[in-house]
KOLGU-4560 file (N, C-alpha, C; in nm, 3 decimals, padded with zeros to 5 digits):
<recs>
<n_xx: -11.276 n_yy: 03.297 n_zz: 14.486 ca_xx: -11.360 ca_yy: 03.414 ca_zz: 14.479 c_xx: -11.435 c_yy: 03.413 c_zz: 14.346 mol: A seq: 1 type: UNK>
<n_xx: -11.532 n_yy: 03.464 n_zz: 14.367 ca_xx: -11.643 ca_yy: 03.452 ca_zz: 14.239 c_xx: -11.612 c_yy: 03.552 c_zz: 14.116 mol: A seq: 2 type: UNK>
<n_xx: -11.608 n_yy: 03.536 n_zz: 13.988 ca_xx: -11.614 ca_yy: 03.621 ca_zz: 13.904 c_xx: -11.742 c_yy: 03.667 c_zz: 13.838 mol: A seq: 3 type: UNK>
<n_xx: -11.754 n_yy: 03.811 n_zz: 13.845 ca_xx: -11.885 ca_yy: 03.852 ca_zz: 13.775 c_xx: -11.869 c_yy: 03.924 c_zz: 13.642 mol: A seq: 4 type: UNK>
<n_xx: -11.992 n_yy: 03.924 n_zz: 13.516 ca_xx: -11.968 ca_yy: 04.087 ca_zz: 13.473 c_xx: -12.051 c_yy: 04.160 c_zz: 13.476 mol: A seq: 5 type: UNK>
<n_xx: -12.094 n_yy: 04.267 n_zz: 13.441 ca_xx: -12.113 ca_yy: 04.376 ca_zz: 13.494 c_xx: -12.190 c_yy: 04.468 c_zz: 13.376 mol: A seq: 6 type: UNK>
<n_xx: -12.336 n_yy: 04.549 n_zz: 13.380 ca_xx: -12.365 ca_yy: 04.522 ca_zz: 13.255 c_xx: -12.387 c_yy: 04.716 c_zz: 13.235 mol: A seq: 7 type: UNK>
<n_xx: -12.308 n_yy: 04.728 n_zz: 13.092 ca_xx: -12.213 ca_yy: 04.879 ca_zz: 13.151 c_xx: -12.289 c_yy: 04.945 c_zz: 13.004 mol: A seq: 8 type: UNK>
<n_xx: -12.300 n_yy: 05.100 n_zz: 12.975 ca_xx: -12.394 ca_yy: 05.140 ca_zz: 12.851 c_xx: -12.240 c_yy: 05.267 c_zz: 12.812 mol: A seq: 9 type: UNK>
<n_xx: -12.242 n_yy: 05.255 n_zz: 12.695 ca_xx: -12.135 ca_yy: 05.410 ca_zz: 12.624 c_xx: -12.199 c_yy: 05.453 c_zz: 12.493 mol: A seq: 10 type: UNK>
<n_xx: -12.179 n_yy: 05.543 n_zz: 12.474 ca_xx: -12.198 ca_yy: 05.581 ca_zz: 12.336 c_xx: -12.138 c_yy: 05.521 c_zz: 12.182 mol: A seq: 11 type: UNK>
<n_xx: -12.208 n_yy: 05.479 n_zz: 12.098 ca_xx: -12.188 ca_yy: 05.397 ca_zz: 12.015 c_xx: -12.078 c_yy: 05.475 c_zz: 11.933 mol: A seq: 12 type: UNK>
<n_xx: -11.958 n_yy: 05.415 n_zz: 11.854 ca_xx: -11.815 ca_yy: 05.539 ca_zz: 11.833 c_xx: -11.871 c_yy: 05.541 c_zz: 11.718 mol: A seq: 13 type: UNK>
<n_xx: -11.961 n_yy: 05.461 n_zz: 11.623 ca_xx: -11.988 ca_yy: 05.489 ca_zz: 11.438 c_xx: -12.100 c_yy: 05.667 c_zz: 11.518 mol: A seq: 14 type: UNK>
<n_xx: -12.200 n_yy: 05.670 n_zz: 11.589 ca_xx: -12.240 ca_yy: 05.831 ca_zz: 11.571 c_xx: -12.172 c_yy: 05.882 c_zz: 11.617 mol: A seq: 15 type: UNK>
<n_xx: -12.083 n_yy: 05.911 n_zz: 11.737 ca_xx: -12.004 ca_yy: 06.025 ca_zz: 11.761 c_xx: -11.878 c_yy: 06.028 c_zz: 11.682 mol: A seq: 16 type: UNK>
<n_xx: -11.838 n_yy: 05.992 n_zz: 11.572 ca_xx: -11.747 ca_yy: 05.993 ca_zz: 11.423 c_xx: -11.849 c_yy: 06.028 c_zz: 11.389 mol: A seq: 17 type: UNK>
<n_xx: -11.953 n_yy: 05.990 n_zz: 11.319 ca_xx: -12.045 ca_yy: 06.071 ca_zz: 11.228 c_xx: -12.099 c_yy: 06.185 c_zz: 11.197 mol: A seq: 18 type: UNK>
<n_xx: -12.123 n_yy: 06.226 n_zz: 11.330 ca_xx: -12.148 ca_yy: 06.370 ca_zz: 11.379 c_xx: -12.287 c_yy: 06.397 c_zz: 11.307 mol: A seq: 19 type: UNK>
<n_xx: -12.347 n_yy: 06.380 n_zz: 11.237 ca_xx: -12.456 ca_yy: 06.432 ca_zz: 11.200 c_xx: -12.583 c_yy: 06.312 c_zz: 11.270 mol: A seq: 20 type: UNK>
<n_xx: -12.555 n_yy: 06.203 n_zz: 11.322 ca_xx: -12.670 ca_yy: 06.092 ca_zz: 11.386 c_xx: -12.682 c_yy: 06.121 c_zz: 11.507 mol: A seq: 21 type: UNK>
<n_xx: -12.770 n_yy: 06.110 n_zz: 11.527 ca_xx: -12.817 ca_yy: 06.093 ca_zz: 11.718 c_xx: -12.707 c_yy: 06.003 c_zz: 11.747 mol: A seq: 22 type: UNK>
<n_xx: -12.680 n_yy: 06.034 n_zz: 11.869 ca_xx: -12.594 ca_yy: 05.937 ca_zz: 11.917 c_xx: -12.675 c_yy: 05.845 c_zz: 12.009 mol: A seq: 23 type: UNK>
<n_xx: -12.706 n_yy: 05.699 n_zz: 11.964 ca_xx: -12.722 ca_yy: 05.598 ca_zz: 12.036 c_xx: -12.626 c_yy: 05.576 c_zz: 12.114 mol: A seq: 24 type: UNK>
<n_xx: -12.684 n_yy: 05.490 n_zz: 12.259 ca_xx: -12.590 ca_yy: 05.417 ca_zz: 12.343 c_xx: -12.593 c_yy: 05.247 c_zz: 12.291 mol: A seq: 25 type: UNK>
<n_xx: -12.475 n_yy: 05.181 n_zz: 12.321 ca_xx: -12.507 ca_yy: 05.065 ca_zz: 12.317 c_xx: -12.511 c_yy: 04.983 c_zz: 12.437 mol: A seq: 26 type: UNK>
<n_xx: -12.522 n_yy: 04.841 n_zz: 12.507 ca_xx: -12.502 ca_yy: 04.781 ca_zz: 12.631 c_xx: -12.379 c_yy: 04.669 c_zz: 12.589 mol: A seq: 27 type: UNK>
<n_xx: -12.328 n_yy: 04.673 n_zz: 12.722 ca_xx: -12.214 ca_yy: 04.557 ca_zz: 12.713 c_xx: -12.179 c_yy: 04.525 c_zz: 12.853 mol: A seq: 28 type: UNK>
<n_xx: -12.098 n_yy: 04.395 n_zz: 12.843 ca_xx: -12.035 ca_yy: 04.314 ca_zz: 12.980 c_xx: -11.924 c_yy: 04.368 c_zz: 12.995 mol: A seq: 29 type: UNK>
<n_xx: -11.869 n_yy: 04.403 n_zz: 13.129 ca_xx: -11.718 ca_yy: 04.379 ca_zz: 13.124 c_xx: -11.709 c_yy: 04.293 c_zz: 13.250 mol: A seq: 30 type: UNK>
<n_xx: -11.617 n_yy: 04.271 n_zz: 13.248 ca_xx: -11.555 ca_yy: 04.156 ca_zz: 13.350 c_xx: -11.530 c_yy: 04.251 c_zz: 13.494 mol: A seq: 31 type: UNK>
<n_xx: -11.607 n_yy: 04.209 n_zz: 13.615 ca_xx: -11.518 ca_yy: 04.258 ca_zz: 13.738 c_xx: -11.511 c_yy: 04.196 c_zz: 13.849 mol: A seq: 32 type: UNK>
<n_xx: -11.408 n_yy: 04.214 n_zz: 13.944 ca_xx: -11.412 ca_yy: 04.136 ca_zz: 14.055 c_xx: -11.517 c_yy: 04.101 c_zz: 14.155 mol: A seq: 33 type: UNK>
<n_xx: -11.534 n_yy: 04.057 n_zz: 14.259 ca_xx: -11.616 ca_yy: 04.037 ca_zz: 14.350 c_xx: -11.545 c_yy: 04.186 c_zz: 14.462 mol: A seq: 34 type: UNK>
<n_xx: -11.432 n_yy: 04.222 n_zz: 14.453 ca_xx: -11.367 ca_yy: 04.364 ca_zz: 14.521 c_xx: -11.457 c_yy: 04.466 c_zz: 14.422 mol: A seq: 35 type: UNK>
<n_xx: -11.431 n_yy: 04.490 n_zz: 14.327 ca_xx: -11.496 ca_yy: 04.581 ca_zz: 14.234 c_xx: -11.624 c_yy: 04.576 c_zz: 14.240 mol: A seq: 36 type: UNK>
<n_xx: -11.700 n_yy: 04.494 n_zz: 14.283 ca_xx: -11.850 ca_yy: 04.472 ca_zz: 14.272 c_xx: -11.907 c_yy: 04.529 c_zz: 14.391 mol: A seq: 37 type: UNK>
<n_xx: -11.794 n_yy: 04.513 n_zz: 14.493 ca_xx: -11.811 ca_yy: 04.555 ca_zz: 14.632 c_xx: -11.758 c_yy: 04.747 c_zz: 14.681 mol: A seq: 38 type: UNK>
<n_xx: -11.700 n_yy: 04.751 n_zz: 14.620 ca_xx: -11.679 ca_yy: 04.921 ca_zz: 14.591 c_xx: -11.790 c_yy: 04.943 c_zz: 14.529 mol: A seq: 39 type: UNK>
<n_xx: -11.834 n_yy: 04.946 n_zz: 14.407 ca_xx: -11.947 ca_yy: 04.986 ca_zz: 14.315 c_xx: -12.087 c_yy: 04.975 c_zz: 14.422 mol: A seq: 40 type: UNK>
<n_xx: -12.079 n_yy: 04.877 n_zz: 14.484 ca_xx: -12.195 ca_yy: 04.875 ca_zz: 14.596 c_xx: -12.167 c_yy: 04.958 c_zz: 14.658 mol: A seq: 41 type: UNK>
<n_xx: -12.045 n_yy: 04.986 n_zz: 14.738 ca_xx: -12.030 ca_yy: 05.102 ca_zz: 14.876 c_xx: -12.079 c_yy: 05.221 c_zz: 14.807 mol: A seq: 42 type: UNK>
<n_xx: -12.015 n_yy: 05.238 n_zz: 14.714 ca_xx: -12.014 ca_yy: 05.386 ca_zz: 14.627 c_xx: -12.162 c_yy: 05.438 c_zz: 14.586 mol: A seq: 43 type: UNK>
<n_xx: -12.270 n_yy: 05.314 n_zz: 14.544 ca_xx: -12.371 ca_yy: 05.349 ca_zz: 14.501 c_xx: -12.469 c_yy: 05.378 c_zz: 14.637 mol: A seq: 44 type: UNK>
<n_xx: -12.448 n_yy: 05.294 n_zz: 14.796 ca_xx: -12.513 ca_yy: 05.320 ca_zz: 14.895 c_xx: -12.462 c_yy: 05.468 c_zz: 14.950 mol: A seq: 45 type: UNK>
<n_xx: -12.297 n_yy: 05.504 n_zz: 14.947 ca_xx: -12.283 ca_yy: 05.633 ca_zz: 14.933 c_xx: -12.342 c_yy: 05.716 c_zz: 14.859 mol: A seq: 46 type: UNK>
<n_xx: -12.366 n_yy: 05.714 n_zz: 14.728 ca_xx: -12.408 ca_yy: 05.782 ca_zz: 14.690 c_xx: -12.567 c_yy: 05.857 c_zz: 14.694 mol: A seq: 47 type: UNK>
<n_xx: -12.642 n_yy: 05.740 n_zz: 14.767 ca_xx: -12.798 ca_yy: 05.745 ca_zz: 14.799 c_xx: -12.798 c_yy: 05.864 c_zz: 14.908 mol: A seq: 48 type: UNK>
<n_xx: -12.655 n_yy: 05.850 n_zz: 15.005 ca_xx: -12.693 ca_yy: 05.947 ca_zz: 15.112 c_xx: -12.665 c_yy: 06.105 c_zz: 15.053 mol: A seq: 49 type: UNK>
<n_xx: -12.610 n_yy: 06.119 n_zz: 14.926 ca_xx: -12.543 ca_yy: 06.254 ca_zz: 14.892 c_xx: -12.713 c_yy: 06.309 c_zz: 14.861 mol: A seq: 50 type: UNK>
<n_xx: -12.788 n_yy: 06.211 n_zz: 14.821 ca_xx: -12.941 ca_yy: 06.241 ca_zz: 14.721 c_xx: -13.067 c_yy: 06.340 c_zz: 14.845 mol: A seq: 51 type: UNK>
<n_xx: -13.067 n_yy: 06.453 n_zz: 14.824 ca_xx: -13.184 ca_yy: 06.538 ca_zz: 14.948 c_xx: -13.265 c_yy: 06.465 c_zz: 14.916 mol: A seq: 52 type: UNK>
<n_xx: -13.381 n_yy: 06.466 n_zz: 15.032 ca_xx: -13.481 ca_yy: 06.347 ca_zz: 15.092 c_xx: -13.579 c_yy: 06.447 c_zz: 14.947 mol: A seq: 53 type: UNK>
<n_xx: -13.631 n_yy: 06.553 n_zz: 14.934 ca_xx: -13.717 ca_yy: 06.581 ca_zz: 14.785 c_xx: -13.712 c_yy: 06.528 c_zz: 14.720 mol: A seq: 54 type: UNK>
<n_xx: -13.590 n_yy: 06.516 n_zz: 14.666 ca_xx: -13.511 ca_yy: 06.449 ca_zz: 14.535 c_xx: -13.518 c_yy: 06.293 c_zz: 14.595 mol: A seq: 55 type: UNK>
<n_xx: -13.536 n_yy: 06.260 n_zz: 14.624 ca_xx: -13.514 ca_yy: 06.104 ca_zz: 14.658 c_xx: -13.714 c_yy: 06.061 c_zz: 14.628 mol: A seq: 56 type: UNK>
<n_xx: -13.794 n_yy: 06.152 n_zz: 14.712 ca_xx: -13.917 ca_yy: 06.155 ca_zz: 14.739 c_xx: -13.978 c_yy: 06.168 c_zz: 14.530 mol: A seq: 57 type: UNK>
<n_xx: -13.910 n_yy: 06.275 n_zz: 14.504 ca_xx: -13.943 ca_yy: 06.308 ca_zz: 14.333 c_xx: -13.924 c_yy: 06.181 c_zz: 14.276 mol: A seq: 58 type: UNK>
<n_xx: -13.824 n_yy: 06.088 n_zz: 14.250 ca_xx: -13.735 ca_yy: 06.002 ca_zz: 14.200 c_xx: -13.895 c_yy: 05.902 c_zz: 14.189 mol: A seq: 59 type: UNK>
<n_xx: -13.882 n_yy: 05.873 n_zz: 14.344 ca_xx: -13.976 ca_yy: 05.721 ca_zz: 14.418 c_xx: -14.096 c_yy: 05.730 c_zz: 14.289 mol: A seq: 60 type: UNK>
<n_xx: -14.158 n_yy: 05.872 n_zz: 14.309 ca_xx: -14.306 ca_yy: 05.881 ca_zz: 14.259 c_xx: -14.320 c_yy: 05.854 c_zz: 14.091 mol: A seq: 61 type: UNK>
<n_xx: -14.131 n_yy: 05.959 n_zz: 14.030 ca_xx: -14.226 ca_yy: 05.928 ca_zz: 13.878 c_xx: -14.095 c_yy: 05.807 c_zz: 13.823 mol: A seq: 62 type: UNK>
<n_xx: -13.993 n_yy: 05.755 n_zz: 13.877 ca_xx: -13.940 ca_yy: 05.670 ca_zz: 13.840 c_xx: -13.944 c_yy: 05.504 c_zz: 13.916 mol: A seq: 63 type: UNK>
<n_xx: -13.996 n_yy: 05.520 n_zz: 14.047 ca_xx: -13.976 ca_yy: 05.424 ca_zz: 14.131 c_xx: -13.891 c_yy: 05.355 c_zz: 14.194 mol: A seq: 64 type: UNK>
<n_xx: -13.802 n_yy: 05.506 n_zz: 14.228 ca_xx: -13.685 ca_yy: 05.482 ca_zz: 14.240 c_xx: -13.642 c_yy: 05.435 c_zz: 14.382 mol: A seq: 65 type: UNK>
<n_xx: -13.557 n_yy: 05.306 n_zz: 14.436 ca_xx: -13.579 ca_yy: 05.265 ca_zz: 14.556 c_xx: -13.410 c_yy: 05.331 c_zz: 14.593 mol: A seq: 66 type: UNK>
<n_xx: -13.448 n_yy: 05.314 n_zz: 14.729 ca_xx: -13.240 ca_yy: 05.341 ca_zz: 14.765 c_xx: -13.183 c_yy: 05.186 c_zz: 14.789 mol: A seq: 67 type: UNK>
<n_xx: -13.033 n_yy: 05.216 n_zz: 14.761 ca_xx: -12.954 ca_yy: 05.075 ca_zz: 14.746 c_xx: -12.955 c_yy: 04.997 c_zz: 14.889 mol: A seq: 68 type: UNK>
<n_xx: -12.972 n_yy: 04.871 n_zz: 14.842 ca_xx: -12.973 ca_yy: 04.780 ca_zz: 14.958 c_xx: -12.844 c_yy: 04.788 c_zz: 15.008 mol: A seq: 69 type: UNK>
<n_xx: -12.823 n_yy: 04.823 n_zz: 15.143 ca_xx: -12.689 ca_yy: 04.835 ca_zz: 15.199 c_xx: -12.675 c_yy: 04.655 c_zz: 15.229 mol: A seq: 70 type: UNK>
<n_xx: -12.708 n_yy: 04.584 n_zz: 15.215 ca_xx: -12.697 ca_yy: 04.446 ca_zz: 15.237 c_xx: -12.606 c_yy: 04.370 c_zz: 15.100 mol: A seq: 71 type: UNK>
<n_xx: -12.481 n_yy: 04.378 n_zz: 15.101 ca_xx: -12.394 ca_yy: 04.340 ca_zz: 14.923 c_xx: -12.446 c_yy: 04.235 c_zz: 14.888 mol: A seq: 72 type: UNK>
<n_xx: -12.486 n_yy: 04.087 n_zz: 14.967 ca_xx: -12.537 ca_yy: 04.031 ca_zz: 14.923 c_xx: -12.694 c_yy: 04.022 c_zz: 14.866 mol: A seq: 73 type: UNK>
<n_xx: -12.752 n_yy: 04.093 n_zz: 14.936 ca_xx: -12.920 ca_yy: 04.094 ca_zz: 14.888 c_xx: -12.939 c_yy: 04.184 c_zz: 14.780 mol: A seq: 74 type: UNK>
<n_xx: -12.840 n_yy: 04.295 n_zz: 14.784 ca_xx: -12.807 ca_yy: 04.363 ca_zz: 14.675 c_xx: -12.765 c_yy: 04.311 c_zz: 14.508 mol: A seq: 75 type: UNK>
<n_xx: -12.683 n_yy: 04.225 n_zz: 14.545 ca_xx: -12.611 ca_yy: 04.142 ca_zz: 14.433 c_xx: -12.701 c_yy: 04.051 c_zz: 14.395 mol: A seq: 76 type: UNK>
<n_xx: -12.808 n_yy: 03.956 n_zz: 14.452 ca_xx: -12.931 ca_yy: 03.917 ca_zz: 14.443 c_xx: -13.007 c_yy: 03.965 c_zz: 14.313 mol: A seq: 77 type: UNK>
<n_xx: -13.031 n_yy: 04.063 n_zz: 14.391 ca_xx: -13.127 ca_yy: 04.190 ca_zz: 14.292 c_xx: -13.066 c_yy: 04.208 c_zz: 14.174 mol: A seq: 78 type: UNK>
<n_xx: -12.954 n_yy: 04.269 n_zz: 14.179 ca_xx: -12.864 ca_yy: 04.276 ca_zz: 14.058 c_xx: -12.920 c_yy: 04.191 c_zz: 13.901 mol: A seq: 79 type: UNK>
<n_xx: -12.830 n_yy: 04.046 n_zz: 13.965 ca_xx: -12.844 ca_yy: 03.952 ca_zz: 13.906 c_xx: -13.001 c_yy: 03.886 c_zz: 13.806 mol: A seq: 80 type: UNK>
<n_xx: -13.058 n_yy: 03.909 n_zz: 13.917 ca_xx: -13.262 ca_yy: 03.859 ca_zz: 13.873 c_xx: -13.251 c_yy: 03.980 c_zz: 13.768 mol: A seq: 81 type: UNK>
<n_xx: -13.213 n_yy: 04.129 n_zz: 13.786 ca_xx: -13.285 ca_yy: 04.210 ca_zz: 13.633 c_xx: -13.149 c_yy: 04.205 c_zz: 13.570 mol: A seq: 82 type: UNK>
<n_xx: -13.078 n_yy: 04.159 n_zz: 13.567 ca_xx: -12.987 ca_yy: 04.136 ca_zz: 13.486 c_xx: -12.862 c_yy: 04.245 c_zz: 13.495 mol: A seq: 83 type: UNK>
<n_xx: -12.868 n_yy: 04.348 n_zz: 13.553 ca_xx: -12.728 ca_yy: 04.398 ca_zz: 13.568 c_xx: -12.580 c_yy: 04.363 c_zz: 13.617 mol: A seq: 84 type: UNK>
<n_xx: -12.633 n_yy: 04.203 n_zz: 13.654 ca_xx: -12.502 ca_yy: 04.141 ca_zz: 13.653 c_xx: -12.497 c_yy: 04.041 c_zz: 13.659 mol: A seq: 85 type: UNK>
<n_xx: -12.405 n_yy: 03.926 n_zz: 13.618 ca_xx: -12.441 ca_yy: 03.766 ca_zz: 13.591 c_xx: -12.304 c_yy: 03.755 c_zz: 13.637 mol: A seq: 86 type: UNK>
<n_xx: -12.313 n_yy: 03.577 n_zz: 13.722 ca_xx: -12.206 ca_yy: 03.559 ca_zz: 13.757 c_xx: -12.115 c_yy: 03.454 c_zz: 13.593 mol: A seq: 87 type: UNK>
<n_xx: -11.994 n_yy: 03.449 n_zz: 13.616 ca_xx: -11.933 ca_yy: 03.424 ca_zz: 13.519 c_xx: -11.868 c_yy: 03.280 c_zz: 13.594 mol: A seq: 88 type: UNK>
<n_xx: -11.881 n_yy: 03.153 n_zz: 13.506 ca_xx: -11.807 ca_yy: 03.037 ca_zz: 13.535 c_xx: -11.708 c_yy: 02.970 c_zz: 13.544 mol: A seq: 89 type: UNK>
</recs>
């Protein structure tokens, strides 16, 4: 089975200790399964159907926002090309 990671954003811990800086986010990998990759897919095509068709329609126009490919592989495809996830060797 294939290993991927997974490309994940938190709040940087030096501003939220600091308390007086904006709090930047930073980006990072973590490691997850090809099971985990496959929940995170179900969950995110679930989650497209929770979205009212307005709100989905608002999204398209000023973000370009598409709904998730229910296809895991053509999905994982996509992923990969903008970089939200790379497979690991």
């Amino acid at each position: 089975m294939a290993r991927y990671e997974v490309k994940r954003e938190a709040a940087d811990p030096f501003d939220l200790m600091c308390g007086d800086c904006e709090v930047h986010y930073i980006e990072y990998f973590e490691e997850i399964s090809e099971e985990e990759l496959r929940e995170e897919h179900s969950y995110m095509v679930a989650e497209d159907g929770w979205i009212p068709d307005r709100q989905k329609q608002i999204m398209a126009e000023e973000f370009g926002w598409e709904p998730t490919n229910p296809d895991f592989n053509k999905w994982l495809q996509k992923c990969i090309a903008e970089g939200y996830v790379k497979e690991v060797a």
